[in-house]
DRENDO-1510 file (C-alpha; in Angstrom, 1 decimal, always signed):
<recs>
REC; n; res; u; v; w
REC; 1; UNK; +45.0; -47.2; -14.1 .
REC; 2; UNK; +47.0; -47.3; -17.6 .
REC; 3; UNK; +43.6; -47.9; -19.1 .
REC; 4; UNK; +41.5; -45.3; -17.4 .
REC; 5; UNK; +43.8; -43.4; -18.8 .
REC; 6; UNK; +43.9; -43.9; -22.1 .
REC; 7; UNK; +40.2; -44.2; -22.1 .
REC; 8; UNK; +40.0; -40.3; -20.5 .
REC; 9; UNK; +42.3; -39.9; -23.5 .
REC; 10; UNK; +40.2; -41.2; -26.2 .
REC; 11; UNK; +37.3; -38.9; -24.6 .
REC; 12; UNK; +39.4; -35.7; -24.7 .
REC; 13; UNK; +39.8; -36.3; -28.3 .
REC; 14; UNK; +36.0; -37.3; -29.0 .
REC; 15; UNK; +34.8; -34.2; -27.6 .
REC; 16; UNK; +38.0; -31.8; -30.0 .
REC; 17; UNK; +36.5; -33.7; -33.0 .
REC; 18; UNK; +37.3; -32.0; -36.3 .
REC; 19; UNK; +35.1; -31.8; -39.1 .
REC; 20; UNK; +38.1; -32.8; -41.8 .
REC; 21; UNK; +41.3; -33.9; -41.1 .
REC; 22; UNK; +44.1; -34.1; -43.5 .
REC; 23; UNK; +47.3; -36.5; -43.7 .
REC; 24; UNK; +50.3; -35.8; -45.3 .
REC; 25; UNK; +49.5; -32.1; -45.1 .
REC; 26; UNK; +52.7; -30.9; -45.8 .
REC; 27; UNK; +53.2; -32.6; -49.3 .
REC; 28; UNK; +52.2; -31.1; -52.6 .
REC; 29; UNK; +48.6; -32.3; -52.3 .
REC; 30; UNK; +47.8; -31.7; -48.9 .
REC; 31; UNK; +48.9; -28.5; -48.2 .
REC; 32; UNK; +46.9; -27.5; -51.4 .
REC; 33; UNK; +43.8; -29.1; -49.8 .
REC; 34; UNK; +44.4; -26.9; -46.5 .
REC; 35; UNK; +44.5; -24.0; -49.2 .
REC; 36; UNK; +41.2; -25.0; -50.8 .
REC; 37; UNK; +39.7; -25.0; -47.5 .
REC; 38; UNK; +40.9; -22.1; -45.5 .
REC; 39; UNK; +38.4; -19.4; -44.7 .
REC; 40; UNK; +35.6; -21.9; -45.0 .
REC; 41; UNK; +35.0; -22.0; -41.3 .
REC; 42; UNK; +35.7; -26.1; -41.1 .
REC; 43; UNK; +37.8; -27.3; -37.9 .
REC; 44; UNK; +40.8; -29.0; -39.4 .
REC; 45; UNK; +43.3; -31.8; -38.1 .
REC; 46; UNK; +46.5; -31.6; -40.1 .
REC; 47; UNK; +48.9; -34.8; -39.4 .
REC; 48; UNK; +52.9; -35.7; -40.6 .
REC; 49; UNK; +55.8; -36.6; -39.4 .
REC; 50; UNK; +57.6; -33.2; -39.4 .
REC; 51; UNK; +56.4; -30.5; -36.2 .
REC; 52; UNK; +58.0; -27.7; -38.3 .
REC; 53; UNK; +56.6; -27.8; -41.5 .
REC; 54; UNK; +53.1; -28.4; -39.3 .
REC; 55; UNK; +54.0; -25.5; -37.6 .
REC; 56; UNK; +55.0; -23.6; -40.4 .
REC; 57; UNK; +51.6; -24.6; -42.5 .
REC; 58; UNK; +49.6; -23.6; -39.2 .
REC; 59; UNK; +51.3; -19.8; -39.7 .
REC; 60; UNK; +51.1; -19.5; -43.1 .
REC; 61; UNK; +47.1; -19.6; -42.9 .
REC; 62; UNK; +47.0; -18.1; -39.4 .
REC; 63; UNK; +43.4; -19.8; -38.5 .
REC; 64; UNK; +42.1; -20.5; -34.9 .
REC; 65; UNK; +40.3; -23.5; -36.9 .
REC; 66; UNK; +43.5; -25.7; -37.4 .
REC; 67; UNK; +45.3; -27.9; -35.2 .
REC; 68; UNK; +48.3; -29.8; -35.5 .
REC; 69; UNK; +49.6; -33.2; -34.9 .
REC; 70; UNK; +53.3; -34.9; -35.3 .
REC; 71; UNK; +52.4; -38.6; -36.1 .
REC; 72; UNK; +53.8; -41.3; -38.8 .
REC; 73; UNK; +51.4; -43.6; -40.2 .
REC; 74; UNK; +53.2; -46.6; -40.1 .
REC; 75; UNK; +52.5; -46.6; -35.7 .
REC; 76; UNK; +48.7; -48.2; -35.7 .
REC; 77; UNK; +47.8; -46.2; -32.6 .
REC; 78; UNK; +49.2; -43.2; -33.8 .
REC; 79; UNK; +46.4; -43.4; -36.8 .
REC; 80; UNK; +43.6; -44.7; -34.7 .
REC; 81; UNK; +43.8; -41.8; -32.5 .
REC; 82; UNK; +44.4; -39.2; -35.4 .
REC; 83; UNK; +41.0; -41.1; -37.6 .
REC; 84; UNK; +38.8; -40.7; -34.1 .
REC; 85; UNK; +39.1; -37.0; -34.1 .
REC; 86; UNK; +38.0; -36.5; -37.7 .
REC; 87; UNK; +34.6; -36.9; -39.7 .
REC; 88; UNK; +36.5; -36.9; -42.5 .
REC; 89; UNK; +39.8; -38.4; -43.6 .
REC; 90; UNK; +41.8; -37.4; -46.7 .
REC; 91; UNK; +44.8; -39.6; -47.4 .
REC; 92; UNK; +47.4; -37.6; -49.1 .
REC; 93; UNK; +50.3; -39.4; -47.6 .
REC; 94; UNK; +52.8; -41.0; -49.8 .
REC; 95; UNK; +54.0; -43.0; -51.9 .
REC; 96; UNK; +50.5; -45.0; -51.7 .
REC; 97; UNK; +51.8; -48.2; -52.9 .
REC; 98; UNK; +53.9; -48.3; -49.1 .
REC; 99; UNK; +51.5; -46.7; -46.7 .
REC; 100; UNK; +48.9; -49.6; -48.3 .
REC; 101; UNK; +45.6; -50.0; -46.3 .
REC; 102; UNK; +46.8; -48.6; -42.4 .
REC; 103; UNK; +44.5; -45.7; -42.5 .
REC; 104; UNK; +41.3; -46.8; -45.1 .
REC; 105; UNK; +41.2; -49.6; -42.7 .
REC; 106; UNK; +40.6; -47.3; -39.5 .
REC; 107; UNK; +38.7; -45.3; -40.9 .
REC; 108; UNK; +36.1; -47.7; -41.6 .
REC; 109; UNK; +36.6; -49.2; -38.6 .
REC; 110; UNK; +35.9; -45.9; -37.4 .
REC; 111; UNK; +33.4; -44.9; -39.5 .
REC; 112; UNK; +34.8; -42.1; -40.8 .
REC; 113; UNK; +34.5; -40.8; -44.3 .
REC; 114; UNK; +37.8; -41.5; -46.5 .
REC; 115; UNK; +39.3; -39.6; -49.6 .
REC; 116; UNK; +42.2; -40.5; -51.5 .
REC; 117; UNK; +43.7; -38.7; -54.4 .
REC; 118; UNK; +44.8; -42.0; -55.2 .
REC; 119; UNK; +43.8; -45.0; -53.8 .
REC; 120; UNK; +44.7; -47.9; -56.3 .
REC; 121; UNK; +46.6; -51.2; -55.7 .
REC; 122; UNK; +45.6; -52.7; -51.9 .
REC; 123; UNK; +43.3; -49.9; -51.1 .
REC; 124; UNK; +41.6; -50.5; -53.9 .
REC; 125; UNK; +41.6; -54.4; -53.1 .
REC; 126; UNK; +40.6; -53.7; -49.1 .
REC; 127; UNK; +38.0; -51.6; -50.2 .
REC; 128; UNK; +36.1; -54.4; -52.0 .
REC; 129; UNK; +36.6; -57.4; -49.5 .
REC; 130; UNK; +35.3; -55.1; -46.8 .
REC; 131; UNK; +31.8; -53.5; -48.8 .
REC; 132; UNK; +29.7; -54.9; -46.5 .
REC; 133; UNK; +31.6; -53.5; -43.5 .
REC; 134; UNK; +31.3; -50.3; -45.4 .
REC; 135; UNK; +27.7; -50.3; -45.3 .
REC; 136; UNK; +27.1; -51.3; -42.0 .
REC; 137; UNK; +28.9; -48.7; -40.9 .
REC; 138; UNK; +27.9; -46.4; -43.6 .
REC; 139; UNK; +31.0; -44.5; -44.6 .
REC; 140; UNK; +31.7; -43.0; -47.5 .
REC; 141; UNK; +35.0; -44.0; -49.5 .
REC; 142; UNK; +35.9; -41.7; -52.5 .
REC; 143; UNK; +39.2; -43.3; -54.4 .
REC; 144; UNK; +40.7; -41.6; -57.5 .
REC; 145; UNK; +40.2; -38.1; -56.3 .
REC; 146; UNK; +43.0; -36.5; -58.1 .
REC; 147; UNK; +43.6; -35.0; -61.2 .
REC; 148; UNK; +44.9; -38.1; -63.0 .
REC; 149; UNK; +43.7; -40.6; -62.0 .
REC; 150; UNK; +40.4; -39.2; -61.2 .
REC; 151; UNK; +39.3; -35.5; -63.1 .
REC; 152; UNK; +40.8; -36.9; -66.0 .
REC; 153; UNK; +37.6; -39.8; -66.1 .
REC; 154; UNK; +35.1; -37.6; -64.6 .
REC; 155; UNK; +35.9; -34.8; -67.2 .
REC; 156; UNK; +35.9; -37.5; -69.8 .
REC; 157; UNK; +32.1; -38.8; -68.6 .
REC; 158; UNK; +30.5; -35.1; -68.5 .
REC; 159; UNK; +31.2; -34.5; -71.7 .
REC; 160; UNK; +30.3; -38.0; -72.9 .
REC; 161; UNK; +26.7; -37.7; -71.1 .
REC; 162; UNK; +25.8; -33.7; -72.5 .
REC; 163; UNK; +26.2; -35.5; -75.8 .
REC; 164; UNK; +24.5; -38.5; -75.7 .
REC; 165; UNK; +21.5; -39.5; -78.2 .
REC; 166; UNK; +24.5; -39.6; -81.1 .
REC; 167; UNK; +27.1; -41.8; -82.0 .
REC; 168; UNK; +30.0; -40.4; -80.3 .
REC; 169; UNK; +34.0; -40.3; -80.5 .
REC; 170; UNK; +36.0; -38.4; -77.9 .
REC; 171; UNK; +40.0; -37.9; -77.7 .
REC; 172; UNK; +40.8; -36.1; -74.3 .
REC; 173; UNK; +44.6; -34.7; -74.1 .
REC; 174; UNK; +45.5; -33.6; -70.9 .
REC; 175; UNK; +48.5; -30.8; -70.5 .
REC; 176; UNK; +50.4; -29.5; -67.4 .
REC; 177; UNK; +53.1; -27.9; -66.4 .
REC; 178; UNK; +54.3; -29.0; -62.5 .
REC; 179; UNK; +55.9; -32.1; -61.4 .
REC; 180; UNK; +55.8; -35.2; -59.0 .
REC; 181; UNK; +56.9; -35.4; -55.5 .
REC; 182; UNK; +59.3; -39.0; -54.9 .
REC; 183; UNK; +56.2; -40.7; -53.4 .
REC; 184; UNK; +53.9; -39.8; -56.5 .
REC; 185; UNK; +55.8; -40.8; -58.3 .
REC; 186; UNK; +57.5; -44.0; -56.8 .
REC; 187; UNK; +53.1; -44.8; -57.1 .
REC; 188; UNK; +53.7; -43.8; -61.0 .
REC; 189; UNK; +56.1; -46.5; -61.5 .
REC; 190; UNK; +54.2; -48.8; -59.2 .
REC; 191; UNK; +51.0; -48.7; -61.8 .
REC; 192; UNK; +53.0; -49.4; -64.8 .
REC; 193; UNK; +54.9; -52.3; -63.0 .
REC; 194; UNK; +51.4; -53.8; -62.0 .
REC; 195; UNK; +50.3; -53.1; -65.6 .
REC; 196; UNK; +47.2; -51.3; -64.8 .
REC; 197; UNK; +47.5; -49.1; -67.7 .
REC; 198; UNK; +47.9; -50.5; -72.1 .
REC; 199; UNK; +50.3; -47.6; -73.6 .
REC; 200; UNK; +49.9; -46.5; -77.8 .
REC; 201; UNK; +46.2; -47.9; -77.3 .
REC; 202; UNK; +42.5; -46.7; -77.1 .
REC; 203; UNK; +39.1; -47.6; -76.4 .
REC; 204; UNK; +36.9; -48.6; -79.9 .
REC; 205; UNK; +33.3; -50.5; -79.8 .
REC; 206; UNK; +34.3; -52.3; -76.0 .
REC; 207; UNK; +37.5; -53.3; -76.6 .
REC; 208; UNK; +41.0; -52.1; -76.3 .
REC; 209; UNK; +42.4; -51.4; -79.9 .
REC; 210; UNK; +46.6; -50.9; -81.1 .
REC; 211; UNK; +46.9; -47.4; -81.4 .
REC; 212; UNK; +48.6; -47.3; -85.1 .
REC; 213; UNK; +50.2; -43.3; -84.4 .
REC; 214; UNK; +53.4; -43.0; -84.8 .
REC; 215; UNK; +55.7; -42.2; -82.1 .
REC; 216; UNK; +56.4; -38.6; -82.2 .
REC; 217; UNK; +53.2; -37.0; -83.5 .
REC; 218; UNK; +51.8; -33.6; -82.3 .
REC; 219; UNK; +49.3; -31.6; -81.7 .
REC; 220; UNK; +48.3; -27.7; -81.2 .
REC; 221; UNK; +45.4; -26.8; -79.7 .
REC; 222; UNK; +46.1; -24.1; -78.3 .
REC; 223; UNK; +48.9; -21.5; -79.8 .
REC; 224; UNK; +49.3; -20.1; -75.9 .
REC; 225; UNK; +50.7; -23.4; -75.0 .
REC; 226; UNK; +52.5; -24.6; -78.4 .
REC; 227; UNK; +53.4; -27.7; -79.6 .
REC; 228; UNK; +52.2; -31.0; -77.7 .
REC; 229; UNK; +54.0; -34.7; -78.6 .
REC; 230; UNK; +51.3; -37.3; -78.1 .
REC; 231; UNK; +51.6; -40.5; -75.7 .
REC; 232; UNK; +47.9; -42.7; -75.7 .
REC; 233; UNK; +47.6; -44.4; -73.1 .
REC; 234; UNK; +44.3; -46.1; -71.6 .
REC; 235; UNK; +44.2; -47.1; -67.7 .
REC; 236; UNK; +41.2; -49.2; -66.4 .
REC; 237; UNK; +39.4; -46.7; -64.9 .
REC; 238; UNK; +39.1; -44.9; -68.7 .
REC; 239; UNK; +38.2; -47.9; -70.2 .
REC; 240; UNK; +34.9; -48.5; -67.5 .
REC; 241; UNK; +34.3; -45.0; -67.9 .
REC; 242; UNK; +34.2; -45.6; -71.8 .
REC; 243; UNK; +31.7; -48.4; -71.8 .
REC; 244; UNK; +29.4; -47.2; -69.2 .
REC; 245; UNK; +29.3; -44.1; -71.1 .
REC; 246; UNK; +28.6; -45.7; -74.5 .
REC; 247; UNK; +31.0; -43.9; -76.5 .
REC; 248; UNK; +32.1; -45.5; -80.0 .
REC; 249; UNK; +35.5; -44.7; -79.3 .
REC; 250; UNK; +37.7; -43.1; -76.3 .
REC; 251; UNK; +41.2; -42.2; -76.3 .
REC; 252; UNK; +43.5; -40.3; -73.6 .
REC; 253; UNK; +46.3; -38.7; -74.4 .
REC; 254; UNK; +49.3; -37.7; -72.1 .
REC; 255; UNK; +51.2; -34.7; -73.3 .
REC; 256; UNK; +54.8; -33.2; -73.7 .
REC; 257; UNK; +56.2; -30.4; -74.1 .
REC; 258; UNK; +59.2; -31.6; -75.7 .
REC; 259; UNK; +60.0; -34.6; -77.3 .
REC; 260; UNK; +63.3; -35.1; -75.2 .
REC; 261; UNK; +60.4; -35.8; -72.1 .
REC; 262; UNK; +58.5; -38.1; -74.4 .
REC; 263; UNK; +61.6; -40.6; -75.0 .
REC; 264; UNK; +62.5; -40.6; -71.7 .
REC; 265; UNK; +59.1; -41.6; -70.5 .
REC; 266; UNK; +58.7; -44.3; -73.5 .
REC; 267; UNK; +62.5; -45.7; -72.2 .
REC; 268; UNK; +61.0; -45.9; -69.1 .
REC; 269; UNK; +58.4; -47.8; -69.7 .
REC; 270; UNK; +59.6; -49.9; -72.1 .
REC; 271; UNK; +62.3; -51.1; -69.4 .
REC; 272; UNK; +60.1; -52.0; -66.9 .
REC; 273; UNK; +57.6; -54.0; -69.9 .
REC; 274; UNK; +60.6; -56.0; -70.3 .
REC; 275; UNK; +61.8; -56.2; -66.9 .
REC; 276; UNK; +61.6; -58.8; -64.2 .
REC; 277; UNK; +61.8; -56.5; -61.4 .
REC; 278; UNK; +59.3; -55.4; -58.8 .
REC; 279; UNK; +61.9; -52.7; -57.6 .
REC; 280; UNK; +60.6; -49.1; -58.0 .
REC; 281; UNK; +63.0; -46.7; -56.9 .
REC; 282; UNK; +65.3; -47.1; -60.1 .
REC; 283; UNK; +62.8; -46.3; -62.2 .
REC; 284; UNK; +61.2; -43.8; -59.7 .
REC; 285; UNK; +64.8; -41.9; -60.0 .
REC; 286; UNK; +64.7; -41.5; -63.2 .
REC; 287; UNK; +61.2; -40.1; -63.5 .
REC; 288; UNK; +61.4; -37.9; -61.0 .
REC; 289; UNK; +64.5; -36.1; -62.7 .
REC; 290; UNK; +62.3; -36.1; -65.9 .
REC; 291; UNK; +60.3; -33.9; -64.3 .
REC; 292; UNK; +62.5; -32.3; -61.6 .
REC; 293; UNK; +63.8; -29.2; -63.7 .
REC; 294; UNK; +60.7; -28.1; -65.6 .
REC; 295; UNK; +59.7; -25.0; -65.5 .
REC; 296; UNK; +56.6; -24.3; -63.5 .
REC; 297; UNK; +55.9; -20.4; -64.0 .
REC; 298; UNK; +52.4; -19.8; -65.5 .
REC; 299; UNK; +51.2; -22.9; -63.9 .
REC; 300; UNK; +47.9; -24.5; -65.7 .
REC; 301; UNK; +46.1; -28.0; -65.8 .
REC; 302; UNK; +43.7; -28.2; -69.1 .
REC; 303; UNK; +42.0; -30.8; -70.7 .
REC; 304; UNK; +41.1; -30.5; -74.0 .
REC; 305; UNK; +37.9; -32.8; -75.5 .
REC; 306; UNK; +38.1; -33.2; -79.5 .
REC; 307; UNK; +34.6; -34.8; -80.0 .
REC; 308; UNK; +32.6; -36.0; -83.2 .
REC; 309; UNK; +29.4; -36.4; -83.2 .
REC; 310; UNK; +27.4; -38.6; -86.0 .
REC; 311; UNK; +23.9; -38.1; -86.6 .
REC; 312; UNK; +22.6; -40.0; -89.5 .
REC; 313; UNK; +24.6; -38.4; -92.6 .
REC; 314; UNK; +25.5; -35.2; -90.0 .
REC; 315; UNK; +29.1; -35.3; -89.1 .
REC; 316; UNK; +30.1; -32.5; -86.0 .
REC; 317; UNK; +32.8; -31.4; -84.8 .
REC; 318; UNK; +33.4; -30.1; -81.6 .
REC; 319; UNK; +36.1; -28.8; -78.9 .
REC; 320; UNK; +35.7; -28.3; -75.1 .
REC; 321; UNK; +38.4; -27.2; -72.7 .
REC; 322; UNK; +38.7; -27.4; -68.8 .
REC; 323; UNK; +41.2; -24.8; -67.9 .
REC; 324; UNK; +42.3; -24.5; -64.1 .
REC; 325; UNK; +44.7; -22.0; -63.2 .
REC; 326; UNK; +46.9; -24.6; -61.5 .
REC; 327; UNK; +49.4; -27.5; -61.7 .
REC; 328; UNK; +47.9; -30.8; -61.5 .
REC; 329; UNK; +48.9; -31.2; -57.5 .
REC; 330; UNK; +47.1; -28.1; -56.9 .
REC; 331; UNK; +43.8; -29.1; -58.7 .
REC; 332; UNK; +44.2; -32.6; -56.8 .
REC; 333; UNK; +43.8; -30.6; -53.4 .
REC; 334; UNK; +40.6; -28.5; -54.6 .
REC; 335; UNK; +39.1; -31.7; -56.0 .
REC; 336; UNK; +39.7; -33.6; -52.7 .
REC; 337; UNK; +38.6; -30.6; -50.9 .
REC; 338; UNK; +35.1; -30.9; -53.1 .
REC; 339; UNK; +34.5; -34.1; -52.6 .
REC; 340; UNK; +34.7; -33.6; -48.3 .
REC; 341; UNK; +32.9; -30.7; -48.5 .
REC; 342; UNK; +30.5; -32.7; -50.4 .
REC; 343; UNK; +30.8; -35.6; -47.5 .
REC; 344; UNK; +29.9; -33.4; -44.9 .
REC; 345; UNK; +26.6; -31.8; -46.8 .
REC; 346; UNK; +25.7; -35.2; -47.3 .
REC; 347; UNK; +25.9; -35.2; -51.0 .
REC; 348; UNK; +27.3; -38.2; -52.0 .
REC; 349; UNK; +25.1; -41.4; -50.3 .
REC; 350; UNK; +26.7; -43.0; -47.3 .
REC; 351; UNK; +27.9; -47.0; -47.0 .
REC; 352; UNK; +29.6; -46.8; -50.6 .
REC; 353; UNK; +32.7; -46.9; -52.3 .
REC; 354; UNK; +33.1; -44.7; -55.0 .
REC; 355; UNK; +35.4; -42.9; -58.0 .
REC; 356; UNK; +35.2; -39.4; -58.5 .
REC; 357; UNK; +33.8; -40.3; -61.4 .
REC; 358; UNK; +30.6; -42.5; -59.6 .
REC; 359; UNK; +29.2; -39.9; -57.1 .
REC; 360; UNK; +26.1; -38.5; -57.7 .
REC; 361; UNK; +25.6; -35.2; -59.6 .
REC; 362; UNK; +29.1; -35.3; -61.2 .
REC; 363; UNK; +28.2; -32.9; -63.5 .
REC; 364; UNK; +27.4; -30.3; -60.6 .
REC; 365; UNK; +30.4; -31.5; -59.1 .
REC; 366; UNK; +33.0; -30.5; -62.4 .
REC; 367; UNK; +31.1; -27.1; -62.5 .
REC; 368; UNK; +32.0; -26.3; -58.9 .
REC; 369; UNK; +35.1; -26.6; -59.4 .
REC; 370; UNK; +37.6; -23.1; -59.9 .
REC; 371; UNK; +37.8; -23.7; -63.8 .
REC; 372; UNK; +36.9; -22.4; -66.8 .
REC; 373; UNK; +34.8; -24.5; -69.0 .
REC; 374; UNK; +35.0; -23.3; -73.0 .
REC; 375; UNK; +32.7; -25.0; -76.0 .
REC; 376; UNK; +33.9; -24.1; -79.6 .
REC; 377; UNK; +32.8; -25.6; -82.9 .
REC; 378; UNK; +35.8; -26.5; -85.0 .
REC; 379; UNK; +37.5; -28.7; -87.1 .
REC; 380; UNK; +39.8; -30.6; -86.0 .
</recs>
C-alpha cells in the first residue's frame, strides 16, 4: 500500500512538471534568477528550507507560473522528488563546497538539465567520472555560470576570438561594488585552500609567469569609478581559456576600491598559503566582514579589456568594457537564467558537460545579455 502510494505520488508530480526549477531561491543568486525570469511565461519550482521567504518571493512577483516547495538538500528524497518535477535544475544553494554532488547526481540520474553558478571542487570531479552516464542520458551540465568564476572567462574568450589573426595581449580587470553571502564565500575560501587559483601571476606563451607588480599599484579606467588597487590573480579555468584562445599573454585582475580591502584580502590569503588547516569558517569570517559594510548604492559589474594587438611593425591599442547595471550576484542570476533558457531552446547540444565559456555560440550568448558593450581606441 505504502508503495502504491508513493508511486501515485511520483505521478502527481510527473504530470505538475516545471519547465525550470530553482534551488536555493531565496539567496542572493537565486532570487535574482527568479527575477531574470519573471514575465517570461516559464512554469517555475522554487525550493529552500525556509516556507516564509518562499512565500514571500512567491508575492513579491505575484505569478500564477511559480510554485513553492519547503525542502533541505541534505534529505536524498527530498531532492529526488524536487529534480523529477523540473526539466531544468539550477543549483544556487550554498556554500557549494558542503552541499557537494546531492543534486548534480540526481539530476543526471534523472536526466535533467543542471546549472551551477559555481560548480568546482566534487561537482566538478562527479561530473567527469560520470561523462558517459551524461551522454546516455543526454543532459546538459553547465558549471561556472556565474560572474566570477564564469563571465569573467567567457568575456575574456570573446574578445580574444574578434581579434584573432594578430599577436595578441589582453589584461581584463574586473570591478564591483556588492558583497558575498556566508556560503559564497565559505566556497571563496574553500578555492584558495584547495589552491585552485596562483595569486601576483599571469598567463605569458603557455605558462604561468611571477607577476613582478608591486603590491599597491593602481589603475583608472574610468574617472566615474576612481581609483582601482590591483590584485592578479590567475585561476585554472583563465589559464585553459588562455591557451585555447592563443593569446601571447592573459592576465586578470581583481579590483579594490581601497587599499585597506586589498591588505585584508592579501592577509588572508597569505594565512591560509602558510597554513595547515582545512578549516574554513575562520577565514570565511573574516572575508565576509571585508565585504559586509561596503556600500552598494549605484550597483555595477564591468569588465574592462586593455588589449594590444601586434601586426608586423603595427602596435594597437585598444579598450572594451562590459558594463551591467548590477552587482555581481545579480548578473550571476541573469547569466544562469541565459544559459536555461538556452537549455530549453535546445541551444547548447545535449549529453555534455560544459563552462560557460564552452557552449556553443558564446559570442551570441555575451550579447544577449542586459549589458552594454563599449570599443574605444586608446592608449593605455
Amino acid at each position: 500500500c505504502h508503495i502504491a502510494s508513493t508511486n501515485n505520488y511520483r505521478e502527481e508530480y510527473k504530470r505538475m512538471k516545471k519547465n525550470i526549477g530553482i534551488l536555493g531561491a531565496t539567496g542572493l543568486v537565486g532570487s535574482s534568477v527568479l527575477s531574470a525570469l519573471q514575465g517570461k511565461g516559464y512554469a517555475l519550482l522554487i525550493g529552500a528550507r525556509n516556507q516564509y521567504k518562499l512565500q514571500c518571493l512567491k508575492e513579491e512577483f505575484s505569478t500564477e507560473n511559480i510554485e513553492i516547495i519547503q525542502m533541505d538538500v541534505f534529505i536524498p528524497k527530498q531532492v529526488e522528488m524536487f529534480c523529477s518535477q523540473c526539466d531544468v535544475v539550477i543549483n544556487c544553494t550554498s556554500p557549494a563546497s558542503i552541499v557537494g554532488t546531492r543534486i548534480v547526481r540526481e539530476c543526471i540520474k534523472q536526466g535533467n538539465d543542471y546549472i551551477d553558478p559555481f560548480g568546482e571542487g566534487d561537482v566538478e570531479k562527479y561530473i567527469v567520472d560520470n561523462k558517459s552516464m551524461i551522454g546516455d542520458k543526454k543532459t546538459r551540465i553547465i558549471l561556472s555560470s556565474g560572474t566570477y568564476p564564469g563571465l569573467s572567462e567567457a568575456l575574456f574568450k570573446y574578445v580574444a576570438e574578434i581579434h584573432k589573426g594578430a599577436e595578441v595581449s589582453i589584461k581584463e580587470y574586473f570591478y564591483g561594488n556588492s558583497y558575498f553571502s556566508h556560503g559564497a564565500t565559505q566556497d571563496v575560501i574553500s578555492s584558495m585552500i584547495n589552491n585552485k587559483s596562483k595569486s601576483m601571476s599571469f598567463f605569458y606563451k603557455d605558462e604561468i609567469i611571477p607577476c613582478k607588480m608591486r603590491i599597491g599599484e593602481s589603475i583608472c579606467i574610468d574617472e566615474k569609478v576612481g581609483t582601482m588597487y590591483l590584485y592578479p590573480i590567475i585561476s585554472k579555468d583563465f589559464r585553459r581559456v588562455c591557451k585555447e584562445t592563443g593569446v601571447k599573454e592573459g592576465c586578470f585582475f581583481n579590483t579594490f576600491s581601497d587599499l585597506s580591502s586589498m591588505a585584508s584580502f592579501f592577509e588572508i590569503g597569505s594565512k591560509i598559503y602558510h597554513s595547515n588547516s582545512m578549516d574554513t569558517f575562520g577565514y570565511t569570517e573574516q572575508l565576509e566582514k571585508m565585504y559586509r559594510n561596503k556600500s552598494t548604492e549605484n550597483e555595477k559589474t564591468i569588465f574592462w579589456f586593455g588589449i594590444e594587438l601586434v601586426n608586423g611593425n603595427d602596435v594597437e591599442k585598444k579598450l572594451m568594457s562590459f558594463e551591467y547595471a548590477c552587482n555581481w550576484n545579480s548578473l550571476s542570476g541573469y547569466v544562469c537564467a541565459l544559459v536555461a533558457e538556452w537549455c530549453l531552446n535546445d541551444e547548447i547540444s545535449k549529453g555534455k558537460a560544459y563552462n560557460l565559456d564552452e557552449i556553443e555560440g558564446i559570442q551570441k550568448f555575451i550579447e544577449s545579455l542586459p549589458g552594454e558593450i563599449k570599443q574605444n581606441i586608446v592608449k593605455l
